[in-house]
Structure formats: structure tokens, C-alpha cells
N, CA, C and O of each residue as an XYZ file, in Angstrom:
688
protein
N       0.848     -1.166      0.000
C       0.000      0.000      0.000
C       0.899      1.236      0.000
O       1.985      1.250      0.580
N       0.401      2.266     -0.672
C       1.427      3.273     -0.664
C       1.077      4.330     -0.534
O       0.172      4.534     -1.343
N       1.381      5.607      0.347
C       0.742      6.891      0.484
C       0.989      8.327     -0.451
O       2.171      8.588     -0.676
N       0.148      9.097     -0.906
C       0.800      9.621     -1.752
C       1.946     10.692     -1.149
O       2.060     11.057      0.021
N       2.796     11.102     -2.361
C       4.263     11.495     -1.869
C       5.003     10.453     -1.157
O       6.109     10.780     -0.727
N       4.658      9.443     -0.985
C       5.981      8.340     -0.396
C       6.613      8.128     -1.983
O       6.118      7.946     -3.095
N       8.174      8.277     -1.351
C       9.014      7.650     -2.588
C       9.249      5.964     -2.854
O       8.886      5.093     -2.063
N       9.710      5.804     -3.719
C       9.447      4.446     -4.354
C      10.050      3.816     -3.692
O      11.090      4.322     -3.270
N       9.759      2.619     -3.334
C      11.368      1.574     -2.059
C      10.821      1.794     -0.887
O      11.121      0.859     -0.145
N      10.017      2.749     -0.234
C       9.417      3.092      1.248
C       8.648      2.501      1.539
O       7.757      2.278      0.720
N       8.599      2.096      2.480
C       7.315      0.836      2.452
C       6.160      1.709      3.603
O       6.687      2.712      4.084
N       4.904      1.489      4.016
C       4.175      2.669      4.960
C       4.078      2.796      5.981
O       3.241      3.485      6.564
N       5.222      1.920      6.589
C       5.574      1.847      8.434
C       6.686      2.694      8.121
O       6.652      3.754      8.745
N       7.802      2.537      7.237
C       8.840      3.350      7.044
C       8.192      5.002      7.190
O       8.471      5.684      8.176
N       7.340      5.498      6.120
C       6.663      6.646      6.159
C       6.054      7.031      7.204
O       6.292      8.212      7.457
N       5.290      6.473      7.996
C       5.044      6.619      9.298
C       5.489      6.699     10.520
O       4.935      6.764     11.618
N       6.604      6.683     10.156
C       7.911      6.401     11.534
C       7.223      7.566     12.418
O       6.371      7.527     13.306
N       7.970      8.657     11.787
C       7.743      9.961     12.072
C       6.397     10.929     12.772
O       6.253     11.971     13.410
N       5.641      9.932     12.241
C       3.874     10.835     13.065
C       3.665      9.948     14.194
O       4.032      8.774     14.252
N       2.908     10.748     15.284
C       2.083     10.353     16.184
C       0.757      9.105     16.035
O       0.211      8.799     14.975
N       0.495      8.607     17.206
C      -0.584      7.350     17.096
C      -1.791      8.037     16.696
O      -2.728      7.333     16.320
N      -1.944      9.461     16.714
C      -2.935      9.626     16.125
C      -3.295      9.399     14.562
O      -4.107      8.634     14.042
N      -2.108     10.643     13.819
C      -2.062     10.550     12.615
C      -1.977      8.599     11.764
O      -2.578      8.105     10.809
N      -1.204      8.186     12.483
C      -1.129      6.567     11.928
C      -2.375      6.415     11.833
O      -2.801      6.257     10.689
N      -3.502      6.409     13.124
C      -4.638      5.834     12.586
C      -5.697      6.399     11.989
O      -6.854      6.004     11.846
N      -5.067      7.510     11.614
C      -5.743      8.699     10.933
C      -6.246      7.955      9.619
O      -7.335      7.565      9.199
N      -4.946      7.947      9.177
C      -3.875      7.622      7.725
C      -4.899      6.068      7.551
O      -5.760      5.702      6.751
N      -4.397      5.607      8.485
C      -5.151      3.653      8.455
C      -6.569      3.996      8.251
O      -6.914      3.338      7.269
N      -7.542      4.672      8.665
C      -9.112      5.088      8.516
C      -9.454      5.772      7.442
O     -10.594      6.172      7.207
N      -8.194      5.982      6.544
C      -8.534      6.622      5.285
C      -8.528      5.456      4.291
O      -9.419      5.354      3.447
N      -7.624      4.664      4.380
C      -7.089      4.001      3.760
C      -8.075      3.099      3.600
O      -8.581      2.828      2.511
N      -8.442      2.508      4.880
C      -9.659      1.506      4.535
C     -10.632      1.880      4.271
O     -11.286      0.960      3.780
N     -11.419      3.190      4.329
C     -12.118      3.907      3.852
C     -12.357      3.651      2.334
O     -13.379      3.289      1.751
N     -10.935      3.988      1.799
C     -10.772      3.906      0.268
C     -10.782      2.450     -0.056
O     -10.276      2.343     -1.174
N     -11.041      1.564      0.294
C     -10.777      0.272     -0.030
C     -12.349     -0.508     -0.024
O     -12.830     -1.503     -0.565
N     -12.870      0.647      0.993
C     -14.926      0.225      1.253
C     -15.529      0.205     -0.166
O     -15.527      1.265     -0.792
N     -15.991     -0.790     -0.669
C     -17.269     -0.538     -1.436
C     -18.321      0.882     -1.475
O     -18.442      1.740     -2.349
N     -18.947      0.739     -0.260
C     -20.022      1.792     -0.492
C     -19.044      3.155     -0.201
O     -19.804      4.113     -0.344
N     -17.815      3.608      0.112
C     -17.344      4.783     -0.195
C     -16.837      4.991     -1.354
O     -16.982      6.015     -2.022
N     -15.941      3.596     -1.776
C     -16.102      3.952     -3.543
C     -17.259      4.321     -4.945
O     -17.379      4.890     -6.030
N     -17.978      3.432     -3.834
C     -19.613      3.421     -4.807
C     -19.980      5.531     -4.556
O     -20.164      6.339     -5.467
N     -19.965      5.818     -3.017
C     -20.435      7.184     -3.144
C     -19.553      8.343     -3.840
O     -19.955      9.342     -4.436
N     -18.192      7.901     -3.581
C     -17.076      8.478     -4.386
C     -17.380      8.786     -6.049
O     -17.550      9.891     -6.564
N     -17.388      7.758     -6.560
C     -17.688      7.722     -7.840
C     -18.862      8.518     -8.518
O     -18.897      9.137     -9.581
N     -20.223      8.197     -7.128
C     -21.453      8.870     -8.255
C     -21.287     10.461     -7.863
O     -21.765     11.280     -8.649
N     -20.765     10.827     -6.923
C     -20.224     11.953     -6.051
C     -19.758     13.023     -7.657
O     -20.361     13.948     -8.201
N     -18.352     12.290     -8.006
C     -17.692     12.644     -9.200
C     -18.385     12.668    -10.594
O     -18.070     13.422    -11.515
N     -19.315     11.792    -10.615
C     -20.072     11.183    -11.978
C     -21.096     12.516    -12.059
O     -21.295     13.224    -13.046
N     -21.708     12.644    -10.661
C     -22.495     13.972    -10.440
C     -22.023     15.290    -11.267
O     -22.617     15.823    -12.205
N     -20.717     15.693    -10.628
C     -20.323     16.813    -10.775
C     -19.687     16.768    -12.355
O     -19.752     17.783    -13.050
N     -19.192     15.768    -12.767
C     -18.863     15.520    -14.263
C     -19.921     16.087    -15.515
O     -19.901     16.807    -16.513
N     -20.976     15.105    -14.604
C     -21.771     15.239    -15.800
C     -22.932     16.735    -15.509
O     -23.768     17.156    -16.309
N     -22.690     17.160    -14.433
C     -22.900     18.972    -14.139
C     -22.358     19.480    -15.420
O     -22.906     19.901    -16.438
N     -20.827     19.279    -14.990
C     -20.239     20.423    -15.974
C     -20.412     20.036    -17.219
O     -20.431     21.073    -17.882
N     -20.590     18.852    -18.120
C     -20.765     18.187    -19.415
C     -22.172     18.615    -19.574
O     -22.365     19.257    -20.606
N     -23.105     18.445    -18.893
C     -24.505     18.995    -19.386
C     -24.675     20.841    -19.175
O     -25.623     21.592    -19.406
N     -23.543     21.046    -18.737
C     -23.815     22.919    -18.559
C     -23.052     23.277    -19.680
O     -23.638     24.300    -20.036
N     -22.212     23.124    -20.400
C     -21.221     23.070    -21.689
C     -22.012     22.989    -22.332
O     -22.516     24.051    -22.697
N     -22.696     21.463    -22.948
C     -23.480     20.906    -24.199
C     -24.744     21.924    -24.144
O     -25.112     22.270    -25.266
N     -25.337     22.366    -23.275
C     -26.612     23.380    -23.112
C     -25.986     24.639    -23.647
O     -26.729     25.334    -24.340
N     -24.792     25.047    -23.458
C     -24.530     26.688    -23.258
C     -23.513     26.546    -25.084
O     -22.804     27.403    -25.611
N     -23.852     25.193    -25.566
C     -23.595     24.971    -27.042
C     -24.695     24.820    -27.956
O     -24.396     24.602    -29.131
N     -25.776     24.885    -27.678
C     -26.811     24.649    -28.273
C     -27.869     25.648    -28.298
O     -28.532     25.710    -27.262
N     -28.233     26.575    -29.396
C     -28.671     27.159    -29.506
C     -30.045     27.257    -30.563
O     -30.038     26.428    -31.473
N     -30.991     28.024    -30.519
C     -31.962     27.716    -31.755
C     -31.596     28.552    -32.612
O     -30.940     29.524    -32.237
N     -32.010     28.342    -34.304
C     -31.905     28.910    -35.109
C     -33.120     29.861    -35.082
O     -34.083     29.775    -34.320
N     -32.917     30.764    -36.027
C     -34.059     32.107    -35.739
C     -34.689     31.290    -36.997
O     -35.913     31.411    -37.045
N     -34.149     30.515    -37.986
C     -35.049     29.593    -38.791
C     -35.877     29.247    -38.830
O     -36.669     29.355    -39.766
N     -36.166     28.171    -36.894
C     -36.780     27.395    -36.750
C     -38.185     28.185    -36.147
O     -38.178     29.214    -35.470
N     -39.167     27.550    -36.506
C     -40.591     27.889    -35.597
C     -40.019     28.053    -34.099
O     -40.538     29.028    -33.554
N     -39.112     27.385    -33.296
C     -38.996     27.934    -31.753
C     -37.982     29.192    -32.179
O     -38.233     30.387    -32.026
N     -37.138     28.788    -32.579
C     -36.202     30.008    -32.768
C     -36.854     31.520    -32.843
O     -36.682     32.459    -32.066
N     -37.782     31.434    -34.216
C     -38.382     32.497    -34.430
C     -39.340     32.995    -32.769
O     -39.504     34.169    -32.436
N     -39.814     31.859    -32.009
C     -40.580     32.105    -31.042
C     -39.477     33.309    -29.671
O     -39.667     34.405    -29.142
N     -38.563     32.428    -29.638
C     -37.629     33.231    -28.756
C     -36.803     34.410    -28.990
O     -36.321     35.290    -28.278
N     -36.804     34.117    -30.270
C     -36.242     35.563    -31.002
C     -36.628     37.196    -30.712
O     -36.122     38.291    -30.463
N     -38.106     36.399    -30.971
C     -39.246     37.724    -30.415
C     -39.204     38.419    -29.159
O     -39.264     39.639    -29.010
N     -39.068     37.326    -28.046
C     -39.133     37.944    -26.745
C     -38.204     38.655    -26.684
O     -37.299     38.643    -27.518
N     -38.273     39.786    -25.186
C     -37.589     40.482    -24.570
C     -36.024     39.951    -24.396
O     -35.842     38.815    -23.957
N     -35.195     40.574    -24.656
C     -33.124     40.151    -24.349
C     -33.411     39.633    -23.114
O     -33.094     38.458    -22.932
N     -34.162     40.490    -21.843
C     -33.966     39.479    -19.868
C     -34.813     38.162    -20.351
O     -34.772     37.219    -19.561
N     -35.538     37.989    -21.488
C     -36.748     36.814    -21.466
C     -36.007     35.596    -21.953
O     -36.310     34.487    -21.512
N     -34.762     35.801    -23.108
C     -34.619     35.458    -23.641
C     -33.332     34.567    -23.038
O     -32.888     33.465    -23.359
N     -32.884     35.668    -21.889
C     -31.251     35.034    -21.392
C     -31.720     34.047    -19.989
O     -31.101     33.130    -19.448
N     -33.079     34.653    -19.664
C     -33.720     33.742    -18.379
C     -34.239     32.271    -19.041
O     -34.140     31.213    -18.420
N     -34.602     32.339    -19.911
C     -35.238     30.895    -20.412
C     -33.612     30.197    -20.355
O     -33.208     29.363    -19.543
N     -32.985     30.720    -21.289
C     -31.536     30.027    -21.654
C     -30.859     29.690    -20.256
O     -30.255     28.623    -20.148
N     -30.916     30.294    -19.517
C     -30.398     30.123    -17.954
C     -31.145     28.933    -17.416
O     -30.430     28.034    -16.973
N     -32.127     28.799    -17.381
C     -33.441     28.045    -16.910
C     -33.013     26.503    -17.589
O     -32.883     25.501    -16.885
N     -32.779     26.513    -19.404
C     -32.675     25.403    -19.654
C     -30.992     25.081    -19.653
O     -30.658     23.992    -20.119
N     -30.233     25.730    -19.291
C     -28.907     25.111    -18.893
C     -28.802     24.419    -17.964
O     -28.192     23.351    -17.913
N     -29.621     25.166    -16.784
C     -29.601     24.284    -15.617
C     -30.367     23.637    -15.778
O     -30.371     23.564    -14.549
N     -31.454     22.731    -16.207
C     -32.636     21.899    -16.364
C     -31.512     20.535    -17.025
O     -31.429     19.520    -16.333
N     -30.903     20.589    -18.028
C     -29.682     19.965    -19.055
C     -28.401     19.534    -18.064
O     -27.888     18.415    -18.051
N     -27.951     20.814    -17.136
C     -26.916     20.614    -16.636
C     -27.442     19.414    -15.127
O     -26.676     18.526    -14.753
N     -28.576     19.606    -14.587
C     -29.050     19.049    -13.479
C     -29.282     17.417    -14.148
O     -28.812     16.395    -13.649
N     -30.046     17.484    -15.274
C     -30.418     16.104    -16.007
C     -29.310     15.106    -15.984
O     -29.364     14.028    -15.391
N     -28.233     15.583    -16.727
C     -26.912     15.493    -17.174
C     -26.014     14.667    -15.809
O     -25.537     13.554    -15.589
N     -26.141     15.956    -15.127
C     -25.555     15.103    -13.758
C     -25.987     13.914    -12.730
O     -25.406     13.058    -12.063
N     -27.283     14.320    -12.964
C     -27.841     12.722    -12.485
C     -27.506     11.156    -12.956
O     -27.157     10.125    -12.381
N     -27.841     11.601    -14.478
C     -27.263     10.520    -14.972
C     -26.021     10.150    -14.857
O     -25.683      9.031    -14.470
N     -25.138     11.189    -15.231
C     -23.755     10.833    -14.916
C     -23.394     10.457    -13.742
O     -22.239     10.032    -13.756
N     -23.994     10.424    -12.508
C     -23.673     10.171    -11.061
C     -24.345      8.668    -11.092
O     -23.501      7.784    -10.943
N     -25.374      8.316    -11.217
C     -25.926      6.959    -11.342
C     -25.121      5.642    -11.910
O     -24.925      4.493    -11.515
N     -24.659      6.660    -13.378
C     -23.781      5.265    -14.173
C     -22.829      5.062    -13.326
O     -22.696      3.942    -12.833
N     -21.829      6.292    -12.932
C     -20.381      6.218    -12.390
C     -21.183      5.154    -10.693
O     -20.568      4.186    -10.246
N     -22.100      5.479    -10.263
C     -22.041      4.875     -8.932
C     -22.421      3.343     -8.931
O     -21.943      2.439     -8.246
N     -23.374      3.302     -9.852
C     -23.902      1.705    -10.420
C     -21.925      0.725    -10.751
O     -21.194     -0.153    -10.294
N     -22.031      1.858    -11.947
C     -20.690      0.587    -12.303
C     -19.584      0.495    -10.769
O     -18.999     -0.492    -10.322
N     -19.605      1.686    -10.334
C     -18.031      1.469     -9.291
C     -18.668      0.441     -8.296
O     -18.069     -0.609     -8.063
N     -19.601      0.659     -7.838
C     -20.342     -0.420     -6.779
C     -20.129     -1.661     -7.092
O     -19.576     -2.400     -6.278
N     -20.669     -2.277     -8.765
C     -20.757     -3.587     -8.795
C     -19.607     -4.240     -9.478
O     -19.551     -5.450     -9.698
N     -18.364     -3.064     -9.918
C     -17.041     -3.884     -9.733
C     -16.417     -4.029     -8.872
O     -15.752     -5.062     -8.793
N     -16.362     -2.978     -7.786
C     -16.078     -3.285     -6.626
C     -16.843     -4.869     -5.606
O     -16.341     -5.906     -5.174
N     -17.884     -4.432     -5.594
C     -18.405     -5.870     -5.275
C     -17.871     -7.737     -5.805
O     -17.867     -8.847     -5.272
N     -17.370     -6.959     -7.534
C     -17.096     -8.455     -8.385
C     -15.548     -8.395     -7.880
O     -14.988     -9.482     -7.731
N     -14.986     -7.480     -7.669
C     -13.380     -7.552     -7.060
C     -13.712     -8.501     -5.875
O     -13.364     -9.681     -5.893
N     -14.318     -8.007     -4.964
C     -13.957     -8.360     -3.704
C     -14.777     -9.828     -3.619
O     -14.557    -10.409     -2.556
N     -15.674    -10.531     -4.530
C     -16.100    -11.761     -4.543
C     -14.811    -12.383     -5.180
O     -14.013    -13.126     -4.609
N     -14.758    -11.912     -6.551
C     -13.536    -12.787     -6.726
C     -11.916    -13.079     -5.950
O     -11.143    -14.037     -5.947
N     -11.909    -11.967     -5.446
C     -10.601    -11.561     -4.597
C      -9.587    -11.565     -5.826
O      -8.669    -12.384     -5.784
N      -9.710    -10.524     -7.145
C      -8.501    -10.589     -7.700
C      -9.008     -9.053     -8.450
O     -10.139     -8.569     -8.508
N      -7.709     -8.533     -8.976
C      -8.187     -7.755     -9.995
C      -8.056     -7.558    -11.502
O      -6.830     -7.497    -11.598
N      -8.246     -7.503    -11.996
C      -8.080     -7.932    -13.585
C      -9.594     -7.309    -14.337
O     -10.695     -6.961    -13.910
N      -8.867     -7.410    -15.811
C      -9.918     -7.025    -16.658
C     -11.119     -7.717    -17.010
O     -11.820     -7.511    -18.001
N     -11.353     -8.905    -15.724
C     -12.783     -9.766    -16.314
C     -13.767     -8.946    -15.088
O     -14.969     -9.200    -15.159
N     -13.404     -8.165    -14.186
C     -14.028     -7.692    -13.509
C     -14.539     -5.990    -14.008
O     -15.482     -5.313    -13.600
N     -13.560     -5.709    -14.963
C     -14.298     -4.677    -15.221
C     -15.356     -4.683    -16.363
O     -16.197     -3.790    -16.465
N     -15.280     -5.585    -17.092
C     -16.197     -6.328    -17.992
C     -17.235     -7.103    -17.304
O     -18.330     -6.721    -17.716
N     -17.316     -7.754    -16.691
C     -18.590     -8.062    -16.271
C     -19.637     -7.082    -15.509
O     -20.851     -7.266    -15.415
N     -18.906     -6.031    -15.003
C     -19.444     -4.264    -14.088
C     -19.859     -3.588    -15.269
O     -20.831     -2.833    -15.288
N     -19.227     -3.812    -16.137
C     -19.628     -3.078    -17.643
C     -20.988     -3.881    -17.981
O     -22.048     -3.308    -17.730
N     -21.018     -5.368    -18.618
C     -22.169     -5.760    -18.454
C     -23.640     -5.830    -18.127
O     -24.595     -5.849    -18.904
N     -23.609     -5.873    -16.483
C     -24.482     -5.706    -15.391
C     -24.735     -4.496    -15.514
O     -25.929     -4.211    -15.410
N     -23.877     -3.490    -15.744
C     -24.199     -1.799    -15.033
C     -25.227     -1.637    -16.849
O     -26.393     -1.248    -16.931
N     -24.512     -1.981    -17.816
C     -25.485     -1.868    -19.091
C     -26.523     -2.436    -19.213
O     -27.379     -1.652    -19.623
N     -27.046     -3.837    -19.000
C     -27.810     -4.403    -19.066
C     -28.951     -3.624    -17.831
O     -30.122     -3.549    -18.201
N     -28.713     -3.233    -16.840
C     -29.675     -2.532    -15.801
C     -29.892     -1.320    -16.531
O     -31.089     -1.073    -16.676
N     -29.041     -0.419    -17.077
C     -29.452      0.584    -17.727
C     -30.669      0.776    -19.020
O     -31.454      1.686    -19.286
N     -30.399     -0.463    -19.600
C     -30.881     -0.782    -20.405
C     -32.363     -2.010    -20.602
O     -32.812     -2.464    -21.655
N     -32.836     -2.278    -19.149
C     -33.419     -3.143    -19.018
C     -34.841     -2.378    -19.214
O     -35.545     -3.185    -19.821
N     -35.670     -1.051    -18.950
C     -36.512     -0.597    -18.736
C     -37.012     -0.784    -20.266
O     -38.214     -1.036    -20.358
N     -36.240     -0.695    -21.572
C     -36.338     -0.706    -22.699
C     -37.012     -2.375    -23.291
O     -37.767     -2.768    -24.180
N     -36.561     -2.704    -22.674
C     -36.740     -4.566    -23.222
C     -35.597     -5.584    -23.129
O     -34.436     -5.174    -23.102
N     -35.759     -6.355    -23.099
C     -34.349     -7.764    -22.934
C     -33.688     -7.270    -24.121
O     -32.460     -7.226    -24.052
N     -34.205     -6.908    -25.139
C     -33.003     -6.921    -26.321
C     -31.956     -5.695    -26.185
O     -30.753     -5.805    -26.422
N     -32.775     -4.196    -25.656
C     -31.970     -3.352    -25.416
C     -30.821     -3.440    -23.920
O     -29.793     -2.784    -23.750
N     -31.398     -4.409    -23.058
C     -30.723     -4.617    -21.833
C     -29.726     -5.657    -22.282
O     -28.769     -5.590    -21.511
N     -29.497     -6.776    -23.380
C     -28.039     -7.132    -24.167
C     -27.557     -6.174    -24.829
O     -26.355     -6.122    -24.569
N     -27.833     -5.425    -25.512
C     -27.006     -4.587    -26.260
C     -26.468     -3.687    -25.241
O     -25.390     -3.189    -25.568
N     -27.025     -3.260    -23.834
C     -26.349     -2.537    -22.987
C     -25.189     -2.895    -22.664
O     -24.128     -2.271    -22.677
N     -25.561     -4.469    -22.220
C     -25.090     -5.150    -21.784
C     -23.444     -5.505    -22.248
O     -22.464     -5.678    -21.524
N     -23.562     -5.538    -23.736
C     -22.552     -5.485    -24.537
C     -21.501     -4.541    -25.050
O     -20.288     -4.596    -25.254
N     -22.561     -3.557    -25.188
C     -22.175     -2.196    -25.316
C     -20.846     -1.747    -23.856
O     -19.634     -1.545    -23.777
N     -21.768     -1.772    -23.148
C     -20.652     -1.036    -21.869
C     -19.770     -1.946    -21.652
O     -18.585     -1.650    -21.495
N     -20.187     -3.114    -21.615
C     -18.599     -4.061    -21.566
C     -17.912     -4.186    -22.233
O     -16.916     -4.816    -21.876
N     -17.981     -3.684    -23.606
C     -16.744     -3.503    -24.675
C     -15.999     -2.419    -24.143
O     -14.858     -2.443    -23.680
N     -16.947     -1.268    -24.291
C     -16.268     -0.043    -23.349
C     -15.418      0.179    -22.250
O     -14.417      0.892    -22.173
N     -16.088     -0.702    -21.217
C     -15.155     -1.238    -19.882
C     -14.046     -1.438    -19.905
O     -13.237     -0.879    -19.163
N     -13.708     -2.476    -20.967
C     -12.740     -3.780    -21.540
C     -11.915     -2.698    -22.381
O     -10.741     -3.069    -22.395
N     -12.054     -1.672    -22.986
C     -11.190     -0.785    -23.765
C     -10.717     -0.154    -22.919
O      -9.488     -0.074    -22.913
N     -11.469      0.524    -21.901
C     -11.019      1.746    -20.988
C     -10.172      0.868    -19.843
O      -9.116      1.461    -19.622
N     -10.258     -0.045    -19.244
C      -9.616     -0.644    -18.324
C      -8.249     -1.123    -18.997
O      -7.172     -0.897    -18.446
N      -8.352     -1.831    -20.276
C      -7.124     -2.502    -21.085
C      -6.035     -1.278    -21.424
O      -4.837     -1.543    -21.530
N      -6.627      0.298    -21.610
C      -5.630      0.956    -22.148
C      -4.928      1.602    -20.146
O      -3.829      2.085    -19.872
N      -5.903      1.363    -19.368
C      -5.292      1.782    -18.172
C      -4.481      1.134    -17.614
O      -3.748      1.530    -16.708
N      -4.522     -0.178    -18.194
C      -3.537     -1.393    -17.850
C      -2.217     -1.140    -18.601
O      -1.082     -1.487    -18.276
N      -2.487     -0.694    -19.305
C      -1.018     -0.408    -20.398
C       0.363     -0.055    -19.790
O       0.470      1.084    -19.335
N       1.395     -0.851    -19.723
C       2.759     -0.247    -18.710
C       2.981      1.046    -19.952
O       3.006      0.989    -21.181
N       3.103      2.045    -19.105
C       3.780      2.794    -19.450
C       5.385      3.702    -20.067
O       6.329      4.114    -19.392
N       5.166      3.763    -21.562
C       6.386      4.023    -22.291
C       7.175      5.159    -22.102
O       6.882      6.324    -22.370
N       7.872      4.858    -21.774
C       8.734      6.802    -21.674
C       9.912      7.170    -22.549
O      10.402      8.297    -22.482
């Protein structure tokens, strides 16, 4: 286990020499903290939240109507405060949407690989593929069995890419 800023070769009794019995079990209550399921699970949708905040407040504050369109022409008309309050209104409506979802996926998947880690007791890329799986197939289940396999498939290819390139030793 390693703390951050410990140098390489230090092992975390070495690093700890130096602090009080408090800080040690400070340090130890974090640690296992980070190692809990349901704090990784809240960790994640925590982040997934605020991710997909800022990704749905971006994609909203990119999207605009054309004065083309029948709405366009509708908003065009109104008042400049009418016009910047609606737009305010639906950023945050997009940005709030946005983050939900994004907090759900991130907390669904971290939960139930964490869970498939700690059943299997190993870590490897069949665990992030099967979290990919499960977390798609639930996403996708409200739709029908066929869209809850293709979820199913879908996110575990994804998983299996994003975990395989994180696995990658690094070239320098």
C-alpha cells in the first residue's frame, strides 16, 4: 500500500515512523475507507455527479436555436432578460439532467465492480467487464431484454477498452 508522496522503495511503516498514534490511525481510517465498497460506490457517483454537471452545462450553453426554426423564431421575439432567463433556466434543467445521470452510471458501475473484485478476490480485466455488463444491461433493461443485451454489450466492450488501455505499462 502506498501513500501519496511516499518515494518508491518506502514501504508505509517506514513513512510513518515519524507521526504520532494519532495521525497513523488517521492515515489507516482513510485508507480503509478507500478500499470500502459503499465509499467507492459514493465516491464515484459523487464525481459522476459533478462531471456530468459540468458536461450537461457546456453541451446546453452549445446549443442554440436557429431564428429559422418555428422555436427560434418564437424566442427571437421575446424580450433580451426573457430570452437570457429561459436560456439560464434550460442550462440548468440539461446541466441538473446530465448530472444525475452521470452520477448513477459512475455509482452503479463502481459499486458492482467493486463488489465483483472483492467476490472474486482478484483484480483484472474480467471484472471490469462483467461491471460493464451488469451496469449496461440494468441501464438498459426498462427498454426490453433486447436493449438490456445490447447494454449489456455495449458497456462491456467499453469497460474492456477503458480498463485494457489503463492497464497499459507505461512508455517513456
Amino acid at each position: 500500500m502506498s501513500i501519496p508522496g511516499m518515494l518508491p522503495g518506502m514501504g508505509a511503516n517506514n513513512q510513518m515512523q515519524g507521526m504520532d498514534e494519532n495521525q497513523q490511525w488517521m492515515i489507516k481510517m482513510m485508507q480503509n475507507g478507500m478500499e470500502s465498497c459503499p465509499v467507492k460506490t459514493v465516491m464515484a457517483g459523487t464525481m459522476g455527479f459533478g462531471l456530468g454537471g459540468a458536461f450537461g452545462l457546456f453541451m446546453a450553453s452549445m446549443s442554440y436555436d436557429s431564428s429559422l426554426t418555428p422555436q427560434g423564431q418564437a424566442i427571437s421575439n421575446l424580450p433580451w432578460r426573457e430570452q437570457v432567463r429561459r436560456g439560464f433556466k434550460d442550462m440548468g434543467a440539461r446541466s441538473w439532467s446530465s448530472a444525475k445521470n452521470f452520477g448513477i452510471v459512475g455509482a452503479l458501475y463502481s459499486g458492482t465492480e467493486c463488489c465483483i473484485e472483492g467476490l472474486r478476490a482478484k483484480n483484472d480485466l474480467t471484472n471490469s467487464v462483467a461491471a460493464g455488463c451488469i451496469t449496461g444491461g440494468i441501464l438498459g433493461a426498462k427498454a426490453g431484454p433486447q436493449a438490456a443485451a445490447f447494454g449489456c454489450a455495449g458497456f462491456a466492450a467499453f469497460s474492456a477498452a477503458i480498463d485494457a488501455y489503463m492497464r497499459m505499462p507505461e512508455s517513456e
